[in-house]
Phi, psi and omega in degrees: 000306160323292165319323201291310189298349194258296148312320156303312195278344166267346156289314166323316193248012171268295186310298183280004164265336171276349158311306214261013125339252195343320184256356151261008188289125184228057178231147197255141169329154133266114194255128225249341195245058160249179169247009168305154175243140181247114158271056033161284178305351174265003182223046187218168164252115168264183196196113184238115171262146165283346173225147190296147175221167171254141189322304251262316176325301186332272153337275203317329185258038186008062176267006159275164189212144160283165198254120191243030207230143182268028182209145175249129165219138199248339192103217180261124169209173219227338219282162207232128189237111211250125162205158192227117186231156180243098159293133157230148166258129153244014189261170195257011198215114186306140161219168200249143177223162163252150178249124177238146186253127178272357190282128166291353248214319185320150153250354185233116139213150185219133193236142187250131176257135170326321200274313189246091153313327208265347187219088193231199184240130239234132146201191217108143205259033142296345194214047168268174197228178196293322229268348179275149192198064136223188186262346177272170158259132196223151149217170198248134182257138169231156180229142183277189187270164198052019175238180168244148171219127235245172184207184207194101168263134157237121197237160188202093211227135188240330220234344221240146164244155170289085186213110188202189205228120159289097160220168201221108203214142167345091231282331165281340160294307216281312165326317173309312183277341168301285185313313198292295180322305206285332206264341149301331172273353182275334189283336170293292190312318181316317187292305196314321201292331179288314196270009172262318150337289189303295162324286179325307200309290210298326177308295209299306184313280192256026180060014204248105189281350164271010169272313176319285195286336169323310205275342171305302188287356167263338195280295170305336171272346187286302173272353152307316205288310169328311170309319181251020161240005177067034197252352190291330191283329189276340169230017160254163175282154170315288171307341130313322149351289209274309188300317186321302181300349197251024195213070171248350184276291188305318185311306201284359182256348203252350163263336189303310175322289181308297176338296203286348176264351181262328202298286180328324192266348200271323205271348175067051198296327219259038160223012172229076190326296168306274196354314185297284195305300179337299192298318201292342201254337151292326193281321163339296197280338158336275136005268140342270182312329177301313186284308198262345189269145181289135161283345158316322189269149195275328156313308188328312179253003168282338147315275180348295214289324179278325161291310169346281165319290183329301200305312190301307181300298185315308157318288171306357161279321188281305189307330178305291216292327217278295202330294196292354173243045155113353177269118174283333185253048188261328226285320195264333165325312200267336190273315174314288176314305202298334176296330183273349189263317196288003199286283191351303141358293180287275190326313164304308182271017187276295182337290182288004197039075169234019195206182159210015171279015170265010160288322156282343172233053190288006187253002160342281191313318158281010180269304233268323165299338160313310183273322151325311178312310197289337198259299157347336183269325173317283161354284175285349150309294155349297153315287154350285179294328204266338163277353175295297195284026179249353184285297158355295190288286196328294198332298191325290164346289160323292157338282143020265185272357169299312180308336196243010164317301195275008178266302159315269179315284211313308169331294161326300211263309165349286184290350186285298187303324185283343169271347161293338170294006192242339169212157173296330185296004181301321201305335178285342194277329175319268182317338169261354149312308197274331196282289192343266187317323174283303185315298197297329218266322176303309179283342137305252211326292196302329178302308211295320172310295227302318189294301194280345168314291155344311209225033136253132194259010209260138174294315197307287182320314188268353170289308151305336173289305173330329224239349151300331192299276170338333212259328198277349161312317195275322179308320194293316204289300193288338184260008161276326156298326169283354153292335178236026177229143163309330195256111166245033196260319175197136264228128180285094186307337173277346148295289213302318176285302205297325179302297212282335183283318151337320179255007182267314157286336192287333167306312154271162199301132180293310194295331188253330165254124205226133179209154183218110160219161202240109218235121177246123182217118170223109165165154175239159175211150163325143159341289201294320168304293167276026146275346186285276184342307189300310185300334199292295177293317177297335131320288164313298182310307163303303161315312171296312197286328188287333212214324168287332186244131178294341200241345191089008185261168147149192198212151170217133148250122152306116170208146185204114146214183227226141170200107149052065184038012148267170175259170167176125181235126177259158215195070186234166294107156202241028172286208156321305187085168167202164192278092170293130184233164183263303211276351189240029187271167179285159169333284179324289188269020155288275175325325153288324145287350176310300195278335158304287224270013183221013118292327192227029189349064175247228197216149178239150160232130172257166156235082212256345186261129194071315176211185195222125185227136174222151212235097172262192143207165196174138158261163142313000000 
């Protein structure tokens, strides 16, 4: 009996809350049996709230108002959006319309019939089905003839920003225009997707690793754009949908990533130093958010978007800078980005809802990566031709000057000897003559690892090429000092080591190595005695950034002094240590014993457990 009573009293108050719908509303029928398209929000009363309430509250406290605009757009909100539009049939026959919600993006709309408040039908893609294949969300409404029917949308987006369109139109227009839609965003991806291809080919083709990250960075806008064009619900399954929706964070940091690794290599950064650090210091914060920010909180994407924002000027602030201090093929770079940053722009402040023209335009972005793609493909030809022919110029040079060389030296040695016939003082200019020419002749050779070190891809090789570099670095390193010293018989060492320690860290990553070394040195040495040395500390020394510390911390120390023309040199580290075997060492310290006992015929004491010290000693 109580139920029944129950039941009753709740049909009673379902009939006066739709009454008094009816008698406060202060929005006009929409009349349906036309072949007119209705734009819905501009003839509906919304109610937007931060938090949910029931329709029937709503009603009672007459918190709806009319909208007098045909687009809603809130941004990224939390908020909650209530509206109410009234259909009529005046015609003698039901007729059916589709209601299309236009954001593909919504995660929530749920539509209410006047008569049933408690119950209604839910899509959005929290709630897609096998069965949807359009990019909108729609349902199809019928009324009967000679009636009205008041209807109750609640749309609700967390992950999302909240924006869209109400129409209400002919279910065969609609599908058409559906089709259309679909088959110009498929033919637009498609291309992006032939020129992401083309990028793959040419990286694999020509070794050139800013085509590789080009094609990285279209396979992620290929699928951000897939997404925000509404095409993942219609041709992925429903659990992809949804896992989709919850990595949006994740998509927009991994393209701001691809962006900043094709910008570096194309711009060739790391020879515009500060530039260099900037991108390394975006690709970090990046990085960072990726790893820690909740994708749930609305801060989360309110990062993103302000890195985002950070990247674009900033990419284009660069490409502007490299271009004027001389990369010519900077010049299509700069046309490119900027036609895609201004899409970027749109799509962002759409995003914060401070704009609506991706409403009118909602594929602007891939129209814009396309013609980006295309001028970029430019580019990279460009690129091409402008290193052919600067490659050109160098042969000539070279040529040149290989040819008109033994012509230069003879002349040289020529004019030195007749000013050494005239004073004894020849002889110092001579011996600093001769240091000059073993430096620069060092510093060929070194150029010459470095060029073929560049065009070797084996990790092995070019570690061996490095470390050839180094060894040939520390010899150079000892005739620059005899170039800037009065003396040229023997060389002050504690400049010479801080000098040669100096080009040792600056080789490795700042960022991976944090070292602290410390040098106690009071001695001077004979030339041929500190170039064995240098190699030597320079060994060591390498040895240690490679192979001693797990974290990249750590400490080293030095010390070399001289007491009555003996030596005695120390080396240690706060490192690992390691299990010394004789039949199995490496070059390096094969090359430092070498150079103790049969150059400089001294004594190695080694120390390997916990940390590694090494004890030399060697007389004059």
């Amino acid at each position: 009996m109580s139920n029944i009573i129950n039941q009753t009293l709740r049909v009673i108050i379902f009939f006066f809350l739709f009454c008094a719908t009816l008698a406060y509303a202060n929005i006009a029928p929409v009349n349906i049996d036309t072949q007119e398209r209705h734009l819905l929000l501009k003839q509906s009363e919304i109610f937007i709230s931060p938090k949910e309430i029931p329709f029937e509250k709503i009603i009672q406290q007459k918190k709806f108002k009319p909208f007098h605009s045909e687009h809603l757009n809130l941004g990224i909100s939390h908020h909650f959006i209530y509206i109410h539009f009234i259909l009529e049939n005046h015609s003698r026959k039901p007729v059916s319309k589709v209601l299309e919600v236009s954001s593909p993006l919504l995660e929530n709309i749920i539509l209410y019939s006047g008569k049933n408040l408690g119950k209604g039908i839910t899509k959005g893609i929290l709630h897609v089905t096998e069965a949807h294949n359009t990019i909108p969300y729609c349902y199809r409404l019928t009324i009967a003839p000679h009636s009205q029917r008041n209807y109750y949308l609640k749309i609700h987006s967390i992950y999302n920003a909240t924006d869209f369109a109400l129409t209400l139109e002919e279910e065969k227009s609609f599908l058409e225009k559906d089709k259309l839609r679909q088959a110009v965003n498929l033919l637009l991806i498609g291309m992006v997707i032939a020129l992401m291809l083309y990028s793959f080919f040419l990286s694999s083709y020509i070794g050139d690793r800013s085509y590789f990250f080009y094609g990285l960075y279209l396979f992620t806008l290929i699928y951000q754009q897939i997404t925000y064009l509404g095409l993942t619900q219609i041709y992925f399954p429903p659990w992809f949908t949804l896992f989709d929706l919850y990595i949006d964070i994740v998509k927009l940091t991994l393209l701001i990533i691809t962006a900043a690794l094709f910008a570096m290599h194309f711009l060739d950064t790391k020879h515009y130093q500060s530039i260099h650090k900037i991108y390394q210091a975006i690709l970090l914060i990046v990085f960072l958010e990726l790893l820690f920010l909740p994708p749930e909180e609305t801060y989360s994407l309110f990062a993103v978007i302000i890195s985002g924002i950070s990247f674009i000027f900033f990419n284009l602030f660069s490409g502007i800078y490299i271009y004027r201090k001389g990369l010519k093929q900077a010049r299509l770079f700069i046309v490119g980005f900027s036609i895609v940053s201004f899409f970027y722009m749109i799509m962002i402040s759409d995003t914060l809802g401070l704009s609506s023209l991706m409403y009118h335009f909602p594929n602007a972005l891939i129209w814009g990566t396309t013609l980006e793609a295309f001028i970029l493909s430019l580019a990279f030809a460009d690129r091409y031709l402008i290193l052919q022919n600067e490659a050109k110029e160098t042969e000539k040079k070279i040529l040149y000057e290989t040819r008109h060389r033994a012509d230069i030296v003879e002349h040289e040695v020529f004019r030195k000897t007749e000013e050494l016939n005239h004073a004894i003082e020849t002889k110092d200019l001579l011996i600093q003559e001769i240091h000059h020419r073993v430096k620069n002749n060092l510093q060929i050779i070194l150029s010459i690892i470095r060029l073929q070190n560049l065009e070797v891809n084996d990790e092995k090789i070019k570690e061996k090429l490095t470390d050839l570099e180094y060894r040939i670095n520390a010899i150079a390193k000892t005739y620059s000092m005899l170039l800037n010293n009065e003396n040229l018989e023997e060389i002050d060492m504690q400049a010479y080591i801080e000098t040669l320690l100096i080009d040792i860290s600056e080789s490795y990553d700042y960022l991976k190595y944090k070292i602290n070394i410390i040098t106690e040195i009071e001695a001077t040495m004979p030339i041929k005695k500190s170039v064995y040395l240098g190699l030597i500390i320079n060994e060591l020394i390498t040895n240690s950034y490679k192979h001693a510390f797990t974290n990249g911390t750590g400490s080293i120390t030095i010390k070399l002094w001289e007491k009555e023309n003996h030596y005695t040199l120390i080396v240690e580290d706060s490192g690992k240590g390691f299990k010394f075997d004789r039949k199995y060492q490496n070059l390096g310290l094969k090359l430092i014993h070498t150079l103790v006992q049969d150059q400089l015929d001294g004594s190695i004491e080694m120390m390997t457990e916990n940390h590694t010290k090494y004890i030399i000693k060697f007389k004059l």
